[in-house]
C-alpha positions as CSV (number, residue, x, y, z in Angstrom):
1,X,-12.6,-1.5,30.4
2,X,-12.3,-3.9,27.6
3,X,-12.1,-2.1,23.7
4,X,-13.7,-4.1,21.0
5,X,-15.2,-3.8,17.6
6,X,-18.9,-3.5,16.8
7,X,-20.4,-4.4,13.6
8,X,-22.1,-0.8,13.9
9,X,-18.9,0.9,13.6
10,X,-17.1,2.6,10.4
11,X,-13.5,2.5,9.5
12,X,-11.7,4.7,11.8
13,X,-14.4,5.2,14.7
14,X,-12.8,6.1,17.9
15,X,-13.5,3.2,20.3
16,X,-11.4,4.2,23.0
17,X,-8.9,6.8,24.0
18,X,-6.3,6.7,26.9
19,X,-3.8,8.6,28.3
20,X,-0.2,7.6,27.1
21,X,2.4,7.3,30.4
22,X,4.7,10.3,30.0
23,X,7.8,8.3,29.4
24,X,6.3,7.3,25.8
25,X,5.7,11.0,24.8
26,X,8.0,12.8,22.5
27,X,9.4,16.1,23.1
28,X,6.8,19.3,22.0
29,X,3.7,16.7,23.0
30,X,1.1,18.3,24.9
31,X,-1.0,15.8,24.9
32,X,-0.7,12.1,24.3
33,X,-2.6,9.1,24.2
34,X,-3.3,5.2,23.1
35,X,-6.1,4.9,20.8
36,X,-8.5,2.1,20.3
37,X,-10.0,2.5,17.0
38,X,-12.5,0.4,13.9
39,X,-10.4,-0.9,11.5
40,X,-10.7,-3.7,8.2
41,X,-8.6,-6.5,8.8
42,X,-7.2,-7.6,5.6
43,X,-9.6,-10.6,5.6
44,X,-12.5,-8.0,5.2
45,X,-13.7,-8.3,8.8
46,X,-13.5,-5.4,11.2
47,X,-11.2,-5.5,13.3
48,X,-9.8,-3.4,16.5
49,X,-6.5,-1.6,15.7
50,X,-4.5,0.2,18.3
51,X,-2.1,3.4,17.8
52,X,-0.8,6.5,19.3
53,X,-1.8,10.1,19.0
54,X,0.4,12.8,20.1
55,X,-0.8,16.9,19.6
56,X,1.6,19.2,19.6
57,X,2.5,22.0,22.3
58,X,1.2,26.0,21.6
59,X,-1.6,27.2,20.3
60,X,-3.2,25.4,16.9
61,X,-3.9,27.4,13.6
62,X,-7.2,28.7,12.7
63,X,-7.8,25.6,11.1
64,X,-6.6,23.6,13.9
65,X,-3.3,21.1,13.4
66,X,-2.5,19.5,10.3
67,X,-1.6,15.8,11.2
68,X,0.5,13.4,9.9
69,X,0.0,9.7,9.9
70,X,3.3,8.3,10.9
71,X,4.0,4.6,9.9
72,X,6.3,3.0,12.4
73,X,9.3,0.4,11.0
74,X,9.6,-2.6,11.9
75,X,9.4,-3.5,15.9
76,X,8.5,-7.0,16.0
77,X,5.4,-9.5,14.8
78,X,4.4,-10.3,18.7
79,X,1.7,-8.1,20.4
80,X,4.2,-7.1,22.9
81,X,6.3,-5.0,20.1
82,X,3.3,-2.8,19.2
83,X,4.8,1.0,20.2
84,X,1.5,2.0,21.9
85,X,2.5,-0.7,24.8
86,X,5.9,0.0,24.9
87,X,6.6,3.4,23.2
88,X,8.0,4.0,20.0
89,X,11.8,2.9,19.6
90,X,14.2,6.1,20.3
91,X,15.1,7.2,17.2
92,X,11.7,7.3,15.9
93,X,10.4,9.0,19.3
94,X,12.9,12.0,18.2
95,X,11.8,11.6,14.9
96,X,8.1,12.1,15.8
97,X,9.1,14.8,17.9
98,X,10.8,17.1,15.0
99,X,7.2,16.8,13.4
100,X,5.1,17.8,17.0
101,X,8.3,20.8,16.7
102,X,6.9,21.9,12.8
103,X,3.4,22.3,14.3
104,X,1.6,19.0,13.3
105,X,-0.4,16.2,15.3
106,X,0.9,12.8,14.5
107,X,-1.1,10.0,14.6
108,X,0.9,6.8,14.7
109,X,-1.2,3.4,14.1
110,X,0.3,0.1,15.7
111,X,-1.0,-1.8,12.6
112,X,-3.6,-4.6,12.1
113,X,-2.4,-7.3,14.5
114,X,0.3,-5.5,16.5
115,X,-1.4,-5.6,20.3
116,X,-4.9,-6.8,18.8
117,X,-6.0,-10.4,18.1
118,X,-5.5,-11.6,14.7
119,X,-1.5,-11.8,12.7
120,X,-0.2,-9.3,11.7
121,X,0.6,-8.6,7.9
122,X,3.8,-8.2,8.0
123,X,5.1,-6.5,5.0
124,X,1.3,-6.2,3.6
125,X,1.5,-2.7,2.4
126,X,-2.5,-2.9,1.2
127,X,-3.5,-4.6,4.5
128,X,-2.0,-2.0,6.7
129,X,-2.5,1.4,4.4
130,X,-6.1,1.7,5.6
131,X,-4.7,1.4,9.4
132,X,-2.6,4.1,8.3
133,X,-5.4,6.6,7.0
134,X,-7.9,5.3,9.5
135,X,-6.2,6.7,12.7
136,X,-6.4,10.1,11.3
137,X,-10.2,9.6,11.1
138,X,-9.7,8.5,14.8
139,X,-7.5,11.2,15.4
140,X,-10.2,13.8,15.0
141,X,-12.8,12.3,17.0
142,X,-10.1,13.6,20.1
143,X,-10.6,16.6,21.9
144,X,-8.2,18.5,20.3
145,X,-8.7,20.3,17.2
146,X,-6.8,18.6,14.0
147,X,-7.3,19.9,9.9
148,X,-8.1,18.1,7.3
149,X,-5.1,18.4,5.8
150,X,-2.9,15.6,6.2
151,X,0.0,13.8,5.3
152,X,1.7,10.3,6.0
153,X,5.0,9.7,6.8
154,X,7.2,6.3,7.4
155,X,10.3,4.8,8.3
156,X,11.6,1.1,6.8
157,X,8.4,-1.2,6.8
158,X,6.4,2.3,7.7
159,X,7.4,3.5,4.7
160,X,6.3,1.2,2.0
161,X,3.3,1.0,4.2
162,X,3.4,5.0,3.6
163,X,3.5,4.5,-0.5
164,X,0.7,2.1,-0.1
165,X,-1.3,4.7,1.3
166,X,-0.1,7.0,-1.2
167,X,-1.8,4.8,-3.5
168,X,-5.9,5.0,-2.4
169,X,-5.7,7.8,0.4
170,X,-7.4,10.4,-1.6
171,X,-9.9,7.7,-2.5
172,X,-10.4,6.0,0.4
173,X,-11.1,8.9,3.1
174,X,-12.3,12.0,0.4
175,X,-13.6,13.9,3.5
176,X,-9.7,14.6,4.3
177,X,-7.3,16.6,2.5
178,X,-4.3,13.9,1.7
179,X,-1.2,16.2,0.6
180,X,2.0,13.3,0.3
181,X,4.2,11.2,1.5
182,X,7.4,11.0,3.4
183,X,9.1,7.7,2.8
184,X,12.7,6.7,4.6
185,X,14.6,3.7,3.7
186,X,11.6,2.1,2.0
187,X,11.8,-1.7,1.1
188,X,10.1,-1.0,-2.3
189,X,11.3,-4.1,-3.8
190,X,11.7,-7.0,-0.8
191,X,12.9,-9.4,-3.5
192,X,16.2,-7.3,-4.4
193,X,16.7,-6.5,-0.7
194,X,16.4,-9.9,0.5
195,X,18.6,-11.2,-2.6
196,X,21.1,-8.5,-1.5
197,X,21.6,-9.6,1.8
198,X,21.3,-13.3,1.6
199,X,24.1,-13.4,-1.2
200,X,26.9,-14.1,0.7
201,X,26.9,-17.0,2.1
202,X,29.6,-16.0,4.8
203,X,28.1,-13.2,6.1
204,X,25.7,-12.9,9.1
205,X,22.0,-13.2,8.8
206,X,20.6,-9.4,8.3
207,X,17.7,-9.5,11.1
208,X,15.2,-8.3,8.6
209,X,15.5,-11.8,6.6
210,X,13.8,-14.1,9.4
211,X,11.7,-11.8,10.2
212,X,10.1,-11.5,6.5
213,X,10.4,-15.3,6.7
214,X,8.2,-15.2,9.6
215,X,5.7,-13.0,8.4
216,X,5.2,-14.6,5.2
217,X,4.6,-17.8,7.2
218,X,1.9,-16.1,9.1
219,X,0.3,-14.5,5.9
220,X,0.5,-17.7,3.6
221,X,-0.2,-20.5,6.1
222,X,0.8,-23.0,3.2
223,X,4.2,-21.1,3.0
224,X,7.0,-23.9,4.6
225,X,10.5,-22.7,4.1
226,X,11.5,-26.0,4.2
227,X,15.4,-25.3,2.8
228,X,16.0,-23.7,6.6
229,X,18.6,-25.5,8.5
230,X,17.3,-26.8,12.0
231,X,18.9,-23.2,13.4
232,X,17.3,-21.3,10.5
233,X,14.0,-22.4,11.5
234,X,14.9,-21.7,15.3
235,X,15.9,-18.4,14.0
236,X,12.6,-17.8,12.4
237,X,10.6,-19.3,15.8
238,X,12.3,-16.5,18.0
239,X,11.6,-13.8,15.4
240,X,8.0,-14.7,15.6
241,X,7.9,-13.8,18.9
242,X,10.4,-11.5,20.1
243,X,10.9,-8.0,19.4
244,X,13.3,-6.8,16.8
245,X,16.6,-5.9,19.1
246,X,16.3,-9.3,20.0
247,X,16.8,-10.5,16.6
248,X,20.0,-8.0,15.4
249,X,21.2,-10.0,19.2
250,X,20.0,-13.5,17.9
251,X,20.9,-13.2,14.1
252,X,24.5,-11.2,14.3
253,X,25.8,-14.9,15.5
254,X,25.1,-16.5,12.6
255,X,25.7,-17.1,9.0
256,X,23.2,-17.5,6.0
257,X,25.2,-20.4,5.5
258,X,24.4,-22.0,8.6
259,X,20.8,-21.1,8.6
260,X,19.6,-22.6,5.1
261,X,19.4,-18.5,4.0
262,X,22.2,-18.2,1.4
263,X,20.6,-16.9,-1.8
264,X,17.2,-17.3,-0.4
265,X,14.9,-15.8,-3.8
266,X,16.1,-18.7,-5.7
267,X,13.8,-20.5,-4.2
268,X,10.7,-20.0,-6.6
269,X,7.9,-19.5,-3.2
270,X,10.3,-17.4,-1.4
271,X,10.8,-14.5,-4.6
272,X,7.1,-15.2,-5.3
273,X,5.5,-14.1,-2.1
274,X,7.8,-11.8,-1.6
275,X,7.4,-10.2,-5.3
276,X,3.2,-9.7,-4.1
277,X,5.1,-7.3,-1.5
278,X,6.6,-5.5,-3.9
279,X,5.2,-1.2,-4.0
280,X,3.6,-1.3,-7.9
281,X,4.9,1.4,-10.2
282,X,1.9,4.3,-10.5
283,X,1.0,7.9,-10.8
284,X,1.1,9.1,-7.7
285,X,-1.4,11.8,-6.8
286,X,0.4,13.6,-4.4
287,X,3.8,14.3,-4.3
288,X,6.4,12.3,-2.6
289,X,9.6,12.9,-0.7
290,X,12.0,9.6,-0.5
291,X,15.0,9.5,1.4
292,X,18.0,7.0,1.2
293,X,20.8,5.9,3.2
294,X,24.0,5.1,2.1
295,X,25.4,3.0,4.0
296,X,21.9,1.0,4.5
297,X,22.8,-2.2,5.6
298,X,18.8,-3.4,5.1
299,X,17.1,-1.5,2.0
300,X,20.3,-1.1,-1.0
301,X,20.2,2.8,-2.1
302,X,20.2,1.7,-5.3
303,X,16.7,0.1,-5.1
304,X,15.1,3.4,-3.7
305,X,17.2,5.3,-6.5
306,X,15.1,3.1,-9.5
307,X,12.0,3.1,-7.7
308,X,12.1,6.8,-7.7
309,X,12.9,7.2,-11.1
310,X,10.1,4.7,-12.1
311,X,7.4,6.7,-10.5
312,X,8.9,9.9,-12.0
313,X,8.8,8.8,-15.1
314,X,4.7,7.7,-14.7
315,X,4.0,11.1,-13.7
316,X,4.5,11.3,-9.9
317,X,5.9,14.2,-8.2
318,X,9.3,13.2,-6.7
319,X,12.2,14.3,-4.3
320,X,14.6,12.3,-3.9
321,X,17.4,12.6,-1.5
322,X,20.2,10.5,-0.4
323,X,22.0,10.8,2.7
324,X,25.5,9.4,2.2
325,X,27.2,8.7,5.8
326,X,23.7,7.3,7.2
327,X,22.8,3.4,7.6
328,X,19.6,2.3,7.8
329,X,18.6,3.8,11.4
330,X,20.2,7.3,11.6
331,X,18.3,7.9,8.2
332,X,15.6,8.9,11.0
333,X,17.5,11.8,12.2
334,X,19.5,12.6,8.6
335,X,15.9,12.9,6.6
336,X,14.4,15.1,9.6
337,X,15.1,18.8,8.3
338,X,14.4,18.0,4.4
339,X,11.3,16.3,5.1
340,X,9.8,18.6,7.6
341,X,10.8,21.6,5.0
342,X,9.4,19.6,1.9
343,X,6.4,19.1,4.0
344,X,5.8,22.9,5.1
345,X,6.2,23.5,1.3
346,X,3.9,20.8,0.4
347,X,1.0,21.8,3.3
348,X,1.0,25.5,2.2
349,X,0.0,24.5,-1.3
350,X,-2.8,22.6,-2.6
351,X,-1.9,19.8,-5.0
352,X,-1.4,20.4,-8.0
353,X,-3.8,18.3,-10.4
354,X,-2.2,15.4,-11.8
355,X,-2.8,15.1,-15.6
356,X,-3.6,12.1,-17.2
357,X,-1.1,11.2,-19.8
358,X,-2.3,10.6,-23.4
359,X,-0.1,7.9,-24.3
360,X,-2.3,4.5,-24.4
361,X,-5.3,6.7,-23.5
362,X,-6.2,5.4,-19.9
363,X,-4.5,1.5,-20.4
364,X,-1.1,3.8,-19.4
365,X,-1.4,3.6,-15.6
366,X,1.6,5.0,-14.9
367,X,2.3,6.6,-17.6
368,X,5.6,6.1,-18.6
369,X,4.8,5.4,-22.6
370,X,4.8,1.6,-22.0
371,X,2.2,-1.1,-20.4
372,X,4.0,-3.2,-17.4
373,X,2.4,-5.8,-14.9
374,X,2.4,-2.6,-12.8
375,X,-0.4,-1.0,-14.9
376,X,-3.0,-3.9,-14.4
377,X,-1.7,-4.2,-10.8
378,X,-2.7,-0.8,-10.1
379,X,-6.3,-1.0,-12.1
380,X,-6.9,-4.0,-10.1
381,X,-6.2,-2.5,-6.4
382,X,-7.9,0.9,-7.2
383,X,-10.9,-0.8,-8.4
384,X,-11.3,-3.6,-5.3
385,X,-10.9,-0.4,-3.3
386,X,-12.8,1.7,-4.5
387,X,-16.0,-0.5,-4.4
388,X,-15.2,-1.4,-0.2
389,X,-13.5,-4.7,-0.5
390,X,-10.6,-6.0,1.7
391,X,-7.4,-6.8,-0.3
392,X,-7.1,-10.3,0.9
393,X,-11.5,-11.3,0.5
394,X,-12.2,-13.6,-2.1
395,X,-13.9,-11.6,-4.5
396,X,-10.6,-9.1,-4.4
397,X,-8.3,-12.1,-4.8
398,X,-10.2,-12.9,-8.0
399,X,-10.0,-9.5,-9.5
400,X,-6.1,-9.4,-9.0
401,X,-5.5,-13.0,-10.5
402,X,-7.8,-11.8,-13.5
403,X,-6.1,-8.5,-14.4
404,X,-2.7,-10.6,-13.5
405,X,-4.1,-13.0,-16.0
406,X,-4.7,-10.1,-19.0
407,X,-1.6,-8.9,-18.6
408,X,0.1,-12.1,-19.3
409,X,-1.9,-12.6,-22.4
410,X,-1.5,-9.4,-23.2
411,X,2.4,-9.9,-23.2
412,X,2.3,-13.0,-24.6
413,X,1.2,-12.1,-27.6
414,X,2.4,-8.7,-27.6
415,X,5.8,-8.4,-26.1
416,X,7.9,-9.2,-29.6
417,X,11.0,-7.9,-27.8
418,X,10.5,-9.7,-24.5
419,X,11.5,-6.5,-22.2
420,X,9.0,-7.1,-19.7
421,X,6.9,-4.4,-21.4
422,X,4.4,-3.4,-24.1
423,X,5.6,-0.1,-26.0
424,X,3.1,1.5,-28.4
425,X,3.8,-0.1,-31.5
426,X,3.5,-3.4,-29.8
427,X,0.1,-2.9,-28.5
428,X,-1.4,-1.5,-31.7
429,X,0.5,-4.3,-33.8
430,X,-1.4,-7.0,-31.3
431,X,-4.7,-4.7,-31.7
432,X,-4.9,-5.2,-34.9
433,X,-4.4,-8.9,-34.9
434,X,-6.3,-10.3,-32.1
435,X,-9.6,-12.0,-32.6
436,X,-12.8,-11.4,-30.2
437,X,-11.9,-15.4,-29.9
438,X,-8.6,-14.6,-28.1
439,X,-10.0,-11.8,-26.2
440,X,-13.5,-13.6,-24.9
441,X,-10.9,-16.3,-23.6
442,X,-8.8,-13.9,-22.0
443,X,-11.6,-11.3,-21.1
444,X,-14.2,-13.3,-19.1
445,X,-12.7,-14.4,-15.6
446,X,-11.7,-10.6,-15.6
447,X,-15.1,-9.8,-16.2
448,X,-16.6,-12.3,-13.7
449,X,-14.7,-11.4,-11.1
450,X,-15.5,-7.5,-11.6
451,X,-18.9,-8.4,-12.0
452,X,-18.8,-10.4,-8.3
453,X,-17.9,-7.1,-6.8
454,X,-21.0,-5.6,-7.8
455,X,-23.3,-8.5,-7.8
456,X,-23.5,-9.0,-4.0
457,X,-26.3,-11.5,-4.2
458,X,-24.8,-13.9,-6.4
459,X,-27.7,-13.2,-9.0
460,X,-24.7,-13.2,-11.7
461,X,-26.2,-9.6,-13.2
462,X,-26.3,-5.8,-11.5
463,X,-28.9,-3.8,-11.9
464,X,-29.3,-0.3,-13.0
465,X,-29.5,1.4,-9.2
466,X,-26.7,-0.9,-7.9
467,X,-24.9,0.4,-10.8
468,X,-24.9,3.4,-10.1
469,X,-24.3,3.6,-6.6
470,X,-21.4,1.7,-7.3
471,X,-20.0,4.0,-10.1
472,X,-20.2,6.9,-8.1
473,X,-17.7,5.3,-5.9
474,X,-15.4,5.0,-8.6
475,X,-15.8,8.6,-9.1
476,X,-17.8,8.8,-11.8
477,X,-20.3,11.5,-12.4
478,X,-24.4,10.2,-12.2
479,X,-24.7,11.5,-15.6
480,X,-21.9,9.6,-16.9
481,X,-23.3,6.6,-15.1
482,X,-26.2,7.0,-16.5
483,X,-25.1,7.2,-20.0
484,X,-22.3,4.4,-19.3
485,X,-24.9,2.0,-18.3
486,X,-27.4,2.4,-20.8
487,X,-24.5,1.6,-23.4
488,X,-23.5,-1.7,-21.7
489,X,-27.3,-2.9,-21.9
490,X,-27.7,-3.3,-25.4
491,X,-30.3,-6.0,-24.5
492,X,-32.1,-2.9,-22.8
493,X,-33.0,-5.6,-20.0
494,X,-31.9,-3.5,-17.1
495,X,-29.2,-5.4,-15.9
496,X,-25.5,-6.1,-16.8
497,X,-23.7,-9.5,-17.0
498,X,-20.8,-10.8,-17.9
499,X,-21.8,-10.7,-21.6
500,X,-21.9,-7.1,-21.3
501,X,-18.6,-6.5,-19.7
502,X,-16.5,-8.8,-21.8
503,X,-17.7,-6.7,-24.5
504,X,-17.3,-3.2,-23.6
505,X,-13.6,-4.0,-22.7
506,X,-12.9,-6.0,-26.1
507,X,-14.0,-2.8,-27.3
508,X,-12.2,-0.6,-24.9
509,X,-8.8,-2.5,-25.5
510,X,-8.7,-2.7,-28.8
511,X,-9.4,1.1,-29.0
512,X,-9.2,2.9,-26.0
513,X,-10.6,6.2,-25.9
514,X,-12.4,7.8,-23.3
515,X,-16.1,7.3,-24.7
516,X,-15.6,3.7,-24.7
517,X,-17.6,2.0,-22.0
518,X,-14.2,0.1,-21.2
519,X,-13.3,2.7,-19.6
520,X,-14.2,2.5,-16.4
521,X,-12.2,-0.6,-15.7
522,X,-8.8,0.9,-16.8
523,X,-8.4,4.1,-14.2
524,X,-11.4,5.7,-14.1
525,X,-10.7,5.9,-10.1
């Protein structure tokens, strides 16, 4: 029987279902299968995605069990590394099986690529989050009787995947119950870790390095790490198609020296695609338990340490903990009883709201009292997401590059002390100097490129209905749709166009408040 997608199908449809053979099941698993399931390839096309469902032994609460979506670290780029065909690696098995122990299903998705035709996006944290939610949808469509309530959990590249998803879960599947995220030994920042352990030019290549290296070269097809030495690029060959213990074998033998990888994010392409993988700085939603290691020989503790202070300090709900005697691995079986407790805690509660903070009205993302490239990063992925479009289509690519492109204007011109960010005084001192000239310039590929998102039929204007359908995916209320709209059509024409937009936001940014019609592009998601 041959699994395969159907133009019919939603995002996390249950295609297929199979039993799992019993040596891949964790302890306290019941039952256990392979799924077939839709997913949204980060081209925009459905695509099939395979994973691994596992229910728990004993009887399930009243509600049925709570699940967690468990995102698997890094086992290899080639199809035969996905953990549904040849079970998870050990230490995550007992690590999946401590959750199945605290009463929870655990959905674990192979990722877009991994055992299904197409690459996979490696290191892609927006490609892969919807895999990530999409298996609990699948999940449910099982025999077996699973909450709502939910929560994902990941190891290494699992768990930047899992802060990706932290980032649009409560958006992107509202019929759940999202509750947070458990994230071990995150890469947060790839371009610190890889400039951490490519320094030394003495030392042996750490077996994560080619096989970022041979990720990005399936993601960017005009990527050529052309400073590799003829064993460098051999290096980068074999991690392409062989699974990650076969790397540690292949890379332990051999320098960065000798493979072209000494100080690798000097090279301008290298720190540049790998700065696009980089986790953006928000409010969380949901609260977050991070764990670090040590003695992590792959992700420093010290870049887990400032990324958790970063989203603590826009808002987010953190624990951090940091186990020192673990390396990178036995962070899996150190993290286990903290983050099955914070978990219990965080299940048997319902979120708290998070509350916006007033500083910079709604241009604050995160909320830390300053704007960053993180901010516009942010509005840009919420709002592609929220109106159904693949991170990597076209029209999404545009909206990035545009709020990409207002930030950099924005600092420009603002940014007097050139600390990478935009404090309060700074913004209002720009404010109150900028001309509509400088803003229209700056203003209108943004507001093209939002505009293409709603204007599916290239007529270059949305009308009123299309709108408002697509507002009330953003979360806005009809009546504020309503109201919003007929405030952007001051021609009273019935349609919206670029005109419109550029002008609402002029207004918006040089004053934000709430009853701006700007606001909906700046967080309203």
């Amino acid at each position: 029987m041959t699994a395969t997608t159907d133009p019919g199908r939603r995002p996390g449809d249950l295609i297929r279902a199979d039993p799992l053979p019993r040596r891949f099941r964790p302890a306290h698993a019941e039952a256990a299968y392979r799924v077939f399931y839709q997913g949204v390839g980060h081209d925009g096309r459905g695509r099939l995605v395979t994973g691994s469902v596992f229910v728990p032994e004993g009887a399930p609460p009243g509600g049925g069990w709570p699940v967690v979506s468990y995102a698997h670290g890094t086992t290899g780029l080639s199809d035969r590394t996905a953990p549904s065909r040849t079970g998870l690696l050990r230490l995550e098995r007992e690590h999946v099986a401590a959750w199945l122990a605290a009463g929870y299903a655990v959905a674990a998705t192979d990722y877009e690529g991994l055992a299904t035709p197409g690459p996979h996006p490696y290191l892609n944290g927006e490609a892969v989050a919807d895999d990530v939610i999409d298996i609990v949808r699948a999940a449910r469509r099982l025999d077996h009787p699973l909450d709502r309530r939910w929560l994902v959990a990941g190891f290494s590249q699992g768990g930047h995947a899992a802060l990706f998803t932290a980032l649009t879960a409560t958006r992107y599947a509202p019929e759940l119950d999202f509750l947070g995220t458990v994230a071990l030994a995150p890469p947060v920042h790839p371009v610190r870790v890889v400039a951490t352990r490519t320094g030394d030019a003495a030392a042996a290549v750490c077996a994560f390095v080619p096989i970022v290296l041979a990720g990005l070269r399936a993601r960017y097809p005009d990527f050529s790490p052309g400073f590799l030495t003829g064993r460098g690029t051999a290096l980068v060959d074999l991690a392409a198609r062989v699974s990650l213990v076969e790397v540690f074998r292949a890379a332990r033998a051999i320098t960065n020296h000798e493979t072209g990888m000494t100080d690798l994010t000097r090279h301008p392409d290298v720190a540049r695609v790998l700065d696009e993988c980089r986790v953006p700085v928000a409010c969380l939603d949901r609260p977050v338990f991070l764990a670090a290691a040590g003695n992590d020989e792959i992700v420093p503790p010290a870049v887990i340490h400032d990324f958790a202070d970063d989203i603590a300090a826009a808002g987010s709900a953190v624990r951090l903990t940091t186990y020192p005697d673990a390396d990178h691995g036995a962070i899996l079986a150190a993290a286990r009883p903290d983050a099955t407790a914070w978990a219990a805690d965080v299940t048997g509660h319902a979120p708290a709201p998070v509350t916006p903070s007033p500083r910079f009205d709604l241009l604050d993302a995160t909320g830390d009292g300053y704007l960053r490239r993180d901010d516009y990063e942010v509005f840009a992925l919420r709002l592609v997401q929220a109106f159904g479009h693949p991170p990597r289509s076209p029209a999404a690519m545009a909206v990035r590059s545009a709020y990409r492109a207002l930030w950099r204007a924005l600092a420009a011109e603002s940014d007097t002390d050139d600390d990478g960010r935009v404090d309060k005084a700074e913004f209002l001192a720009w404010a109150g100097r900028a001309t509509h000239e400088v803003f229209d310039r700056t203003l209108r590929p943004l507001a093209t490129a939002v505009l293409a998102l709603v204007d599916v039929e290239g007529t270059g204007v949305v009308r009123r209905d299309g709108f408002l359908t697509l507002m009330a995916r953003c979360g806005l209320p009809d009546a504020d749709a309503r109201t919003l709209f007929d405030r952007l059509d001051a021609d009273h024409r019935g349609t919206l166009g670029t005109d419109e937009i550029v002008r609402a936001t002029r207004e918006f940014c040089l004053e934000p408040a709430p009853d701006k019609p700007g606001h909906w592009l700046f967080g309203r998601f």
